[in-house]
Steps between C-alpha positions, in 0.01 A plus 500: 500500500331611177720830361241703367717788312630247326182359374416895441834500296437198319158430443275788635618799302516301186177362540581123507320235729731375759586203542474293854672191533318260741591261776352227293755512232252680240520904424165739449458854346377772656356738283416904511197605539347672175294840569206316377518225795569763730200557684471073532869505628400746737201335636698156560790610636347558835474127582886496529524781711334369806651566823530137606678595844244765588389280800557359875424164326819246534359266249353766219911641550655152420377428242570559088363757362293275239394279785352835700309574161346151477409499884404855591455704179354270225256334784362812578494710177468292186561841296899502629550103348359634188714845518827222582415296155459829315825663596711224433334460168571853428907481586593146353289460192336168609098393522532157701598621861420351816573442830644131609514378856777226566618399798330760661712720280302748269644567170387694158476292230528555141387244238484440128274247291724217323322195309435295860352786693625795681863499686710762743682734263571700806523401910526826712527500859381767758881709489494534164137619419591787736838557301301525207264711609749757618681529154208502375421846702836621420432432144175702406552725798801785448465666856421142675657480859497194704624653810322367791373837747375487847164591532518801597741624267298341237212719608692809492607471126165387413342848610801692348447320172140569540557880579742542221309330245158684606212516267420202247827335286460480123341175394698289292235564210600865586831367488507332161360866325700688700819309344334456121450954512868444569634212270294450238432152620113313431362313755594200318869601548455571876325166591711264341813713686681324796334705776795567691616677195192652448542616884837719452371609153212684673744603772725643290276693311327661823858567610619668210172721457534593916849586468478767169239626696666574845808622245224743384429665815799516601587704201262768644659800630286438821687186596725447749827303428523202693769308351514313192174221439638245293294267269307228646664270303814553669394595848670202721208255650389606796423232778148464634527616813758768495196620319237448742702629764688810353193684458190690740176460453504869459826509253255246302170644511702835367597282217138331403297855500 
């Protein structure tokens, strides 16, 4: 079992790659994100969030999850092979990936040129890619949750989250100025930041600016006392669907307008 809040402790917060020992004896680096890779990140990633067991089919269900790529993604849409190479590229640092087949086995392969041609820096089977991946989401991605939801469950929080969050959210361009107005950073700065940092810097700042606000009004002699609203940055986490669930559509839509 991989302990992400260590990794968070260890490597995440302090902006380090992270280091993942393989089966084969050899160890690779996963690396952050940077805001200017983003977008890239983002349009990879999808390839390793599949729903492999979305089906009646025995065989599609049994097998790896790189072997249900090969056979049933890549075959079909040559885009998601080149979205695979890409990601990977992104999170380890390395240009010579592939994937291997042995023994009817699939594996990603890493290599590097030496004087007689090139050679496996790297072997990574199926288990591992997907371990990867994951850290990898946990890595760039602050509020990432990997809890698995019924369907139905998964619809419901999808149209609260799309209630709550109605109208358009800022793009990250909108993003980036919003933070320089509030930093004095360049766009230079921002791009070459880690993104995940970049991520709670921008949070932060919206935070801080929403909660001298609400301390405004409630300075008004109009307001009615409700209790004490402490600062965002010390309000407990709240869990997903305590969220979803705590609230009416009418308690929300009172909230939006």
């Amino acid at each position: 079992m991989v302990d992400y809040e260590l990794l968070r402790l260890q490597y995440f917060q302090n902006e380090l790659p992270c280091p993942y020992k393989l089966s084969k004896g050899t160890q690779v680096l996963i690396y952050p994100i940077t805001v200017e890779d983003y977008f890239m990140y983002l349009y990879s990633k999808d390839v390793m969030e599949l729903d492999k067991n979305n089906t009646t089919d025995i065989q599609t269900i049994q097998m790896s999850y790189l072997e249900y790529l090969v056979k049933n993604v890549f075959e079909s849409d040559i885009a998601y092979a080149d979205k695979f190479l890409l990601f990977f590229k992104l999170i380890l640092h390395e240009e010579n990936i592939n994937i291997t087949e042995e023994k009817n086995r699939y594996y990603v392969t890493v290599s590097k040129e030496t004087e007689d041609g090139f050679v496996y820096k790297h072997i990574i089977n199926s288990k591992e890619i997907e371990e990867i991946s994951k850290i990898s989401f946990f890595q760039n991605e602050p509020d990432y949750d990997d809890t698995v939801y019924s369907p139905d469950l998964k619809k419901a929080m999808e149209d609260y989250y799309k209630l709550k969050y109605k109208g358009s959210s800022p793009s990250l361009e909108k993003q980036k100025a919003y933070v320089i107005s509030k930093t004095g950073f360049t766009v230079k700065d921002i791009n070459k930041m880690i993104y995940r940092t970049f991520n709670l810097v921008y949070k932060s700042c919206v935070d801080s600016e929403i909660y001298i606000t609400q301390k405004m009004i409630e300075s008004s002699p109009k307001y009615e006392t409700k209790g004490f609203t402490s600062h965002p940055l010390f309000e407990k986490p709240k869990n997903r669907l305590d969220e979803v669930f705590s609230q009416t559509d009418d308690d929300l839509r009172s909230k939006i307008h």
